[in-house]
C-alpha positions as a printed Julia matrix, in Angstrom:
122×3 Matrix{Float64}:
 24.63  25.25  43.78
 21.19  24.42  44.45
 18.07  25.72  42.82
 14.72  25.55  44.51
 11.51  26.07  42.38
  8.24  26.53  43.61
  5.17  25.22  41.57
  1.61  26.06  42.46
 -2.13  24.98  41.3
 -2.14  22.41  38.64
  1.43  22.62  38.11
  1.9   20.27  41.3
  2.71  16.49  40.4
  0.04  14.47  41.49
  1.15  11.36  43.9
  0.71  10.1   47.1
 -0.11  12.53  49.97
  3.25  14.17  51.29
  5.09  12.46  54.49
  5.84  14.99  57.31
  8.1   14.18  60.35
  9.02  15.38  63.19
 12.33  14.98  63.84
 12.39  11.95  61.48
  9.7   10.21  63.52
  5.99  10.11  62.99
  4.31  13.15  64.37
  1.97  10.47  66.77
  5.22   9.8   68.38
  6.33  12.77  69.6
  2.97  14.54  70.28
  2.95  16.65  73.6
  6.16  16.5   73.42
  8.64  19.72  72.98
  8.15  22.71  71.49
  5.36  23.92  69.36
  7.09  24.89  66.27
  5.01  26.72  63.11
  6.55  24.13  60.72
  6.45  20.82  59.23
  9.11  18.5   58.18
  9.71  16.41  55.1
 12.2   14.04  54.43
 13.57  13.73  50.69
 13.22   9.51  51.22
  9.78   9.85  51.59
  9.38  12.65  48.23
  8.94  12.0   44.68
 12.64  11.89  43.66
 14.67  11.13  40.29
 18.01  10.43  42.75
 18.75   7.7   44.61
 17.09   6.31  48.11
 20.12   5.08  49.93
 20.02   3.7   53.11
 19.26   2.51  55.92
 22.81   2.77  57.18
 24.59   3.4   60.53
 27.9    3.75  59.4
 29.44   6.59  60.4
 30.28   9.51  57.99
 28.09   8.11  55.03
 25.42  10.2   53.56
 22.71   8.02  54.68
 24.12   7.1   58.36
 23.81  10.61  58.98
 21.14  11.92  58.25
 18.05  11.92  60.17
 16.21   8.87  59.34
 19.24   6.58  58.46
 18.34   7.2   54.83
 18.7    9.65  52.1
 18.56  11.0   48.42
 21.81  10.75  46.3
 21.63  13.32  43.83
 23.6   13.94  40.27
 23.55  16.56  38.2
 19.92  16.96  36.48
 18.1   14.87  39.62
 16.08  16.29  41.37
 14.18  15.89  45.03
 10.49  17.33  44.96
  8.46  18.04  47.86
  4.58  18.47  47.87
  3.27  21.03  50.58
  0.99  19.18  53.31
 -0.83  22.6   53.21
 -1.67  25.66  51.58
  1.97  28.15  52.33
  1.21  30.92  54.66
  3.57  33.0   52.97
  5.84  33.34  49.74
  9.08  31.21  49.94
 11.67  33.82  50.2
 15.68  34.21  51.99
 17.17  31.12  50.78
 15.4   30.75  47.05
 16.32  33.77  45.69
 20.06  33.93  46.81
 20.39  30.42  45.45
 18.67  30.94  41.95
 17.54  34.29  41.43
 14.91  33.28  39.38
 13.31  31.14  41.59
  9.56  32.75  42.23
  6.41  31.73  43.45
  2.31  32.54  42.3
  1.62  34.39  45.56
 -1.82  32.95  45.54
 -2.61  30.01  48.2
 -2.98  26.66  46.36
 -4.13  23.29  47.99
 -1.23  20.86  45.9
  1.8   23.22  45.76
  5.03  21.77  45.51
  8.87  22.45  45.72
 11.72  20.81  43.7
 15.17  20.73  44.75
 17.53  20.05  42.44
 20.88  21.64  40.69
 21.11  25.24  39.62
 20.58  25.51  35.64
């Protein structure tokens, strides 16, 4: 199982400003392009992470030559994957949060430097 916690205010790691994506690429690439969608993407690669960047690789069916950007985040038990908001949430993470780790809550205020870890369920 997965747990996902949700940290808010001054609870946020500081670091380097988060990397969003679209579709793996840089956003400049792929503007006017497609949809307008009312989300960003982050790749774990490019997030403060206690696992291990593997990667790039195009072999197929490895973890890394699948996934999006040719890389990705190998995980054991107690790592963790955490991803710092570009921008204040519109709304309270819900759906997949609590039926993962009922536990899992979040300060319903806006804050400027929230942040998410992934990681395994205690």
């Amino acid at each position: 199982a997965v747990a996902l916690s949700v940290l808010t205010g001054g609870a946020a790691a500081a670091g380097p400003a988060p990397v969003v994506t679209r579709a793996a690429l840089d956003p400049s690439l792929v503007a006017g392009r497609g949809a307008a969608v009312g989300f960003l993407e982050q790749e774990a690669e490019h997030a403060r992470t206690t696992g291990t960047v593997i990667g790039p690789d195009r072999s197929a069916y490895t973890l890394a030559g699948e996934a999006s950007g040719r890389r990705a985040v190998r995980l054991n038990p107690g790592q963790y994957v955490e991803f710092t908001l570009p921008a204040a949430p519109t709304r309270s993470p819900s759906g997949t949060a609590s039926r993962t780790r009922p536990t899992a809550a979040a300060s319903p205020r806006p804050s400027t430097s929230p942040s998410a870890t992934v990681g395994p369920a205690r």
